[in-house]
C-alpha positions, 0 to 999 in steps of 0.5 A: 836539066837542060831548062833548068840551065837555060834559066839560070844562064838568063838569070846568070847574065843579067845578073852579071850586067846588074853588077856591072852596072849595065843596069842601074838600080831603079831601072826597068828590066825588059818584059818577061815575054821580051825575055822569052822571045828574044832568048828563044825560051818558054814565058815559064823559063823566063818567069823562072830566070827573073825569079832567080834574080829576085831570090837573090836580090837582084830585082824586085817586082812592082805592080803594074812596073815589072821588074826593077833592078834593086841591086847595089853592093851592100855596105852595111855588115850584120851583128853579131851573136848576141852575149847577154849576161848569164843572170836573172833580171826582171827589169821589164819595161812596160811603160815602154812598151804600153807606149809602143802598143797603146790603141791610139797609135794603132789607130792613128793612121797619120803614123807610120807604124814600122814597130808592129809586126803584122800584115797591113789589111791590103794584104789580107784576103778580108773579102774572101774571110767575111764570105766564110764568116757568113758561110760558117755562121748559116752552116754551124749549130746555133749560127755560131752562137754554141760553145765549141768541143773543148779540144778545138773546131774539128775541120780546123784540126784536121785543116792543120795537120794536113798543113804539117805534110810540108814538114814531114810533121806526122800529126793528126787532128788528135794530136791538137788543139786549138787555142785564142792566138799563139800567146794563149798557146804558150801561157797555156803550155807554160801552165803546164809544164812550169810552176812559180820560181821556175826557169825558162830559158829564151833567146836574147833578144826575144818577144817582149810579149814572152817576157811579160807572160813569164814575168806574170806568171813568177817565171825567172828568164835566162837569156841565151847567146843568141846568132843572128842568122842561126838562132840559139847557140845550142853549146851555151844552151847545153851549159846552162841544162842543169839551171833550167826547167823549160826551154821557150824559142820562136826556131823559125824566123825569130821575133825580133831578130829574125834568125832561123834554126838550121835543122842540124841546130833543132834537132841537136837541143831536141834530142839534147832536152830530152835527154835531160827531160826538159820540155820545149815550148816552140813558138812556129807563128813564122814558119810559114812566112818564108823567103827560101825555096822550102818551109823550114821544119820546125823543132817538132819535126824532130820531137820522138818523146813528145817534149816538144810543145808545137804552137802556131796560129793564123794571126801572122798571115790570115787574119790577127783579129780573129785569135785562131791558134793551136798547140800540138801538145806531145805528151802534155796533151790531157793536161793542156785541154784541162788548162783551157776548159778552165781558162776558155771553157772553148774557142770560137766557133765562128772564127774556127770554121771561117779558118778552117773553110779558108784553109781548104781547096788550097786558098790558103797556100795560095794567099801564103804564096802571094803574102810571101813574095811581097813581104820578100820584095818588102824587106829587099826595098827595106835593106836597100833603103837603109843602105842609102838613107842610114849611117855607114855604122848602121848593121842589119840582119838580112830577113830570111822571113817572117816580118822583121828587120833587127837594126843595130847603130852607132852606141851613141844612139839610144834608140828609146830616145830615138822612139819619142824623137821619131815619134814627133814626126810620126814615125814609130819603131820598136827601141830594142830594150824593149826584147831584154829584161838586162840592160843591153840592145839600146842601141838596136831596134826592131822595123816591121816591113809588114806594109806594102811598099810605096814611095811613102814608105821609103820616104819615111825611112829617109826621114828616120835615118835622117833622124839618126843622123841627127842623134849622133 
């Protein structure tokens, strides 16, 4: 206790000169071993104290810098629970999106890519994988060449379900099953548990890619109510249980708004789906990508009657190439390995075992521990300069993970013009229409701070939010 008080009472009187302007932003704090000598404590408290100021977003860590003060008084306020109409729509904006997504804008390295959500390659432990993928190819049957057990490598299964510990999930390396990414995880758990002309319920705004595979597979979408911070509002879920067939939500740090369940929230529409026998296909890529001092739990942590189709993956946080996911199935298990020797016949191998050896002797959480703390300081650097650079209508929704940042303006903005126009001076964002099939959210959009940080970086944000301000 007596530490603990000692940190924070460090942490609590900078903080203080940081709001009084003692420290300015962009200044460089001391060191933490000046910290450590001149308050008479451990380089550990120091550590701790400084780690507290960054949680809260007093500061930010620079490689080879130290610490910077990033506080300034907040004028920008967030959204607010989404209402989208309680209709079916089937209004999908391909173009748009094949637009966004096309191969030459992910190839192009002249562009700012702030529209895809993912980890640039400099945060990725590319080395150490190429060394498994080598290691997996001398020790498996065939060097990798053979079809795999249709349920999925074994290690990686086993790798996963002592992965769940941190929440309690209580699965084992039978409860699951490996699958090409996390897309093929839900179109395969949707094959399962829907059939043509059936309704999914998602939230609003949602993942465009879950639009495009209901669409495909003659799903009606129901949008629901949606809060930035909290996700799904489980009293317009409960309004609308005689409609639907199939409940899809991404609980943890939701694509593209960010919002993120409570336990109270998860457990409530668990209990209230299975009193109704409605399945919950729970897309958890995100829940490991975490800003807070704990992994939230997912749905699946509150699943008794196996309704809740846990899916997951590495493509977020490991290596997006390498299309390793899994789905841990409930009840619909049989069905599931069924569906994917049809589709599949098997995943992987070599990109199994590569997974699976990284995720042993703790390198992985390791990597995630790393991966975490940037992408935290990434998205403070985000708010900070959207703050400074954009217009004073602007609303955020603060990240508490994941890699998304959802950005509302001003309504004469029309962010898919915004897109073509930032385009021009090779910027790209993903224009919020591209989340909906109803006619909303063009005057919103998604950013990704998925690369590191750099005075690039913010220059391309002033550039954009001059582009705003240039629309009005």
């Amino acid at each position: 206790m007596e530490k603990d008080a000692l940190y924070q009472r460090i942490a609590q009187t900078i903080a203080w000169q940081i709001k009084k302007g003692v420290w300015k932003i962009g200044e460089k704090l001391p060191s933490l071993r000046t910290i450590s000598n001149e308050n008479g404590v451990s380089l550990n408290t120091a550590i701790q104290a400084y780690y507290e100021l960054e949680k809260d977003g007093f500061i930010v860590s620079r490689p080879k810098s130290g610490y910077i003060v990033s506080y300034r008084p907040t004028r920008l306020s967030a959204p607010v629970t989404t209402q989208p109409a309680v209709k079916f729509e089937v209004e999908e904006v391909a173009d748009l999106i094949a637009e966004v997504y096309s191969s030459l804008e992910i190839a192009d390295k002249s562009i700012t890519r702030f529209s895809l959500g993912m980890p640039e390659d400099v945060l990725l432990p590319i080395a150490k994988l190429n060394k498994e993928l080598i290691r997996a190819m001398r020790s498996l049957p065939g060097n990798g060449t053979r079809y795999d057990e249709t349920q999925g490598n074994l290690r990686l299964r086993k790798d996963i379900a002592r992965f769940t510990y941190c929440w309690n999930g209580n699965l084992t390396e039978d409860d699951i099953v490996t699958t090409a990414g996390v897309t093929n995880a839900i179109a395969l758990a949707l094959s399962v548990t829907t059939k043509k002309g059936d309704t999914i319920a998602v939230e609003s705004p949602v993942y465009f890619g879950i639009l495009q595979l209901a669409n495909s597979l003659g799903l009606r979408v129901l949008e629901l109510p949606t809060n930035p911070a909290t996700g799904v509002d489980p009293d317009a879920l409960k309004k609308v249980l005689p409609q639907i067939n199939v409940c899809l939500f991404i609980s943890n740090f939701s694509n593209p708004m960010g919002s993120c369940m409570p336990d109270e929230h998860k457990k409530r529409i668990v209990a209230m789906l299975a009193e109704h026998n409605i399945p919950l296909i729970e897309d958890d890529l995100y829940g490991d990508v975490f800003f807070g001092s704990s992994r939230p739990k997912p749905c699946k942590a509150f699943d008794e009657s196996g309704l809740v189709l846990w899916c997951g993956a590495v493509s977020k946080t490991l290596a997006p190439g390498y299309r390793v996911g899994w789905i841990a199935p409930g009840r619909f298990k049989d069905a599931i390995i069924r569906q994917k020797n049809i589709h599949l016949i098997s995943t992987p191998a070599l990109n199994q075992e590569a997974v699976a050896n990284f995720m042993e002797n703790d390198r992985y959480e390791n990597h995630l521990r790393k991966l975490r703390h940037e992408l935290h300081t990434n998205s403070l650097h985000f708010t900070q300069s959207i703050t400074n650079y954009f217009p004073e209508e602007t609303k955020i929704v603060t990240p508490q993970g994941g890699f998304m940042l959802w950005v509302e303006l001003d309504k004469k903005i029309d962010t898919t013009k915004l897109y073509y126009k930032a385009m021009q001076r090779n910027i790209s964002i993903a224009p919020g229409r591209m989340f909906t099939l109803q006619d909303q959210y063009n005057n919103c959009m998604r950013l990704s701070y998925g690369q590191r940080w750099s005075p690039v970086i913010e220059e391309r944000l002033m550039l954009l939010g001059t582009i705003i301000k240039e629309s009005l």
